[in-house]
C-alpha beads as a LAMMPS data file, in Angstrom:
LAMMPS data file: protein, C-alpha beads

115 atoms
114 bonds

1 atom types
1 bond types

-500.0 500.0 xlo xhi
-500.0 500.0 ylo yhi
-500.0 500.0 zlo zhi

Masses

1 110.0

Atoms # bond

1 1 1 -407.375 -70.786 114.986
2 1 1 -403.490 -70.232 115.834
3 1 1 -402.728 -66.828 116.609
4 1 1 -400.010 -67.312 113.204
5 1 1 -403.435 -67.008 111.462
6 1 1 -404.866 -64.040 112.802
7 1 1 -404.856 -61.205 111.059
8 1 1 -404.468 -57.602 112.669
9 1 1 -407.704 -55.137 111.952
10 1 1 -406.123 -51.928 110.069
11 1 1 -407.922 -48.615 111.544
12 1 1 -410.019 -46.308 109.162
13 1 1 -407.936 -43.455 108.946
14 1 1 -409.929 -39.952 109.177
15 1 1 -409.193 -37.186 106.377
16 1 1 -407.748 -33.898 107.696
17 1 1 -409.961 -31.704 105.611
18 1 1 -411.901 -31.436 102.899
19 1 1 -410.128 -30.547 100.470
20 1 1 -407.496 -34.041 101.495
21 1 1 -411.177 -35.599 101.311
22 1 1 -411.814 -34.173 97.435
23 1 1 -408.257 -34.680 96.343
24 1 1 -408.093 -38.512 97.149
25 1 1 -411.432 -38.819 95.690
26 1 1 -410.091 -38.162 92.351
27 1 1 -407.385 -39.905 92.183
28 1 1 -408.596 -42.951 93.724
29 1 1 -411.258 -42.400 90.832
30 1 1 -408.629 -42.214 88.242
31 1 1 -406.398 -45.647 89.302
32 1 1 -409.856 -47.335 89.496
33 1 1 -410.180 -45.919 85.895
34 1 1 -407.278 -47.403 84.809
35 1 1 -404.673 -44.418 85.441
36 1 1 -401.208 -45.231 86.701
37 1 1 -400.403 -45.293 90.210
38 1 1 -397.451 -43.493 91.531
39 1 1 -396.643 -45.535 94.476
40 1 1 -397.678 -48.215 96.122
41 1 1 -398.810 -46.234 99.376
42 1 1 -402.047 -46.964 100.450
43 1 1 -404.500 -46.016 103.119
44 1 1 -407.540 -47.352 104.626
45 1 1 -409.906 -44.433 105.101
46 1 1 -413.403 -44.043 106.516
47 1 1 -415.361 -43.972 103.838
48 1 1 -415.824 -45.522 100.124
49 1 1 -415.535 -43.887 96.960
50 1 1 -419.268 -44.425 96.120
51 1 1 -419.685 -42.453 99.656
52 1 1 -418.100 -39.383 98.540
53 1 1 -419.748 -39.772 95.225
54 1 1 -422.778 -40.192 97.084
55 1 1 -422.539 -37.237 99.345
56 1 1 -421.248 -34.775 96.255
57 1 1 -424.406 -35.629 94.483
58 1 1 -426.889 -34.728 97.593
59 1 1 -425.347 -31.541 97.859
60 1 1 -425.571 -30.774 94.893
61 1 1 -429.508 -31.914 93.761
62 1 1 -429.938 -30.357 97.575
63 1 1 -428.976 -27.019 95.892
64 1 1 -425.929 -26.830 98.493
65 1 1 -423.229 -26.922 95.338
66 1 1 -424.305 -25.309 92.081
67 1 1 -422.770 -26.530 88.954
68 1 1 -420.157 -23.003 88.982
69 1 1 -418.514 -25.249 92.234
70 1 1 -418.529 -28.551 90.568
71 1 1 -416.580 -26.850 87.554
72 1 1 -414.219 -25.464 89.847
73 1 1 -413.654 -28.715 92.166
74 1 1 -413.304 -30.652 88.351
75 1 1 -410.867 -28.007 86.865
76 1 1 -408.287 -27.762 89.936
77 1 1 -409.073 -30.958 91.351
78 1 1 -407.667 -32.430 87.871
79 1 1 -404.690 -29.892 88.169
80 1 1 -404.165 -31.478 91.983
81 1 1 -404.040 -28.184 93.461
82 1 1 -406.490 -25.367 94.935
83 1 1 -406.929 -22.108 93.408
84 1 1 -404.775 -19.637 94.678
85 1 1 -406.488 -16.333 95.601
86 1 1 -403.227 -14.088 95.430
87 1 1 -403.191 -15.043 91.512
88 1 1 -405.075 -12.572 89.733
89 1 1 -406.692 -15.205 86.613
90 1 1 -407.448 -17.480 89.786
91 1 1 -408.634 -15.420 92.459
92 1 1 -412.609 -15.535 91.406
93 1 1 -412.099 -19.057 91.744
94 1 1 -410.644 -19.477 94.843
95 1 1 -413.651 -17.975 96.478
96 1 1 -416.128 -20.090 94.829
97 1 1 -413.395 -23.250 95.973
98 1 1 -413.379 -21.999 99.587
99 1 1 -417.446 -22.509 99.470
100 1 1 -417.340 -25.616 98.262
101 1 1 -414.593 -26.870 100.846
102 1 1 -416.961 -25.082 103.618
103 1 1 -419.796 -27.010 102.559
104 1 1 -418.242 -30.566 101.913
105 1 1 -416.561 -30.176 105.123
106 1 1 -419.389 -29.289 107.139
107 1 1 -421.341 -32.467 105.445
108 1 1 -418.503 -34.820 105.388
109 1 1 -417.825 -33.503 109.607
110 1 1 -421.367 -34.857 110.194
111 1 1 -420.524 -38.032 108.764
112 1 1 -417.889 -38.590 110.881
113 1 1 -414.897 -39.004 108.013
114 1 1 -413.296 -35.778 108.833
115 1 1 -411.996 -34.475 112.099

Bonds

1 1 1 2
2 1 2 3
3 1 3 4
4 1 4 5
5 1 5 6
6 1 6 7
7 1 7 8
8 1 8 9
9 1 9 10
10 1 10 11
11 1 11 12
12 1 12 13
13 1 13 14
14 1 14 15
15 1 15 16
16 1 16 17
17 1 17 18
18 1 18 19
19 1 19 20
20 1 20 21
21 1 21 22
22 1 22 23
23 1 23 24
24 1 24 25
25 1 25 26
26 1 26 27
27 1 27 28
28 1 28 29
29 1 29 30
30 1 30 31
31 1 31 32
32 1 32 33
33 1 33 34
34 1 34 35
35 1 35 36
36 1 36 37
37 1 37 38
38 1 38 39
39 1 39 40
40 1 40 41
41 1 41 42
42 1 42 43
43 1 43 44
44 1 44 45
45 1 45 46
46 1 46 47
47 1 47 48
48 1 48 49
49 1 49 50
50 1 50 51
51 1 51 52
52 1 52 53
53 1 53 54
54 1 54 55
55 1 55 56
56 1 56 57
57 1 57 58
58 1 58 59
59 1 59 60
60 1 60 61
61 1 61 62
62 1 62 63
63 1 63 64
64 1 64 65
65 1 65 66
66 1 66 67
67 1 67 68
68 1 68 69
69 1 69 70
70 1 70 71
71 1 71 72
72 1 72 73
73 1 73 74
74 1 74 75
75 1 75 76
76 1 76 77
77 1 77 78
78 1 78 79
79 1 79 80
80 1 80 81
81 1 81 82
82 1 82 83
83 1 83 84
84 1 84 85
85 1 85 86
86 1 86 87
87 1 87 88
88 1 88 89
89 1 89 90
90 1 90 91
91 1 91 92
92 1 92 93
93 1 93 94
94 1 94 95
95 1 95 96
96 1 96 97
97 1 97 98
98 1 98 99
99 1 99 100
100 1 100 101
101 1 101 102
102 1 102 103
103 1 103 104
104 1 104 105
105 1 105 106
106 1 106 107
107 1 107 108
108 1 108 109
109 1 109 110
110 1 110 111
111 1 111 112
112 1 112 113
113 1 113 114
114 1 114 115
């Protein structure tokens, strides 16, 4: 093989937090589903979509997420944001988002795909 043909090995790159982890979950989920893309930026990261999937649905069957965090990852991860605690209407919310981020982090930390 001539070293023309060699191809260089892109790096997995690690997500920041968990709430970087959640939001590129969903969107990757929606361009698979057909949704537009924005750019043509992409990154290799650590882990596969089914992973996340995978790890959302353990914690939750574990008991670790209840259905009230799944609701609110669904309703601001579709509005690409957090909640914001200093907004009145949101500020229940943003509690019950914190959790989840504590306890995705701590899971997805184990795994390695956050640092």
């Amino acid at each position: 093989m001539s070293p023309q043909t060699i191809k260089p090995i892109l790096t997995a790159e690690k997500f920041h937090n968990s709430e970087q982890l959640w939001f590129w979950f969903l969107y990757s989920k929606q361009i698979r589903n057909g949704f537009s893309i924005r750019n043509n930026h992409s990154t290799k990261r650590i882990c596969e979509l089914l992973d996340v999937e995978t790890l959302i649905t353990k914690l939750y069957l574990s008991g670790s997420l209840t259905s009230e965090h799944l609701d609110v990852m669904k309703e601001f991860g579709d509005k690409r944001r957090s909640p914001h605690q200093h907004i009145w209407a949101e500020n229940h919310k943003a509690a019950i988002w914190h959790s989840a981020m504590q306890i995705i982090e701590a899971a997805a930390k184990s795994k390695g795909w956050i640092d």
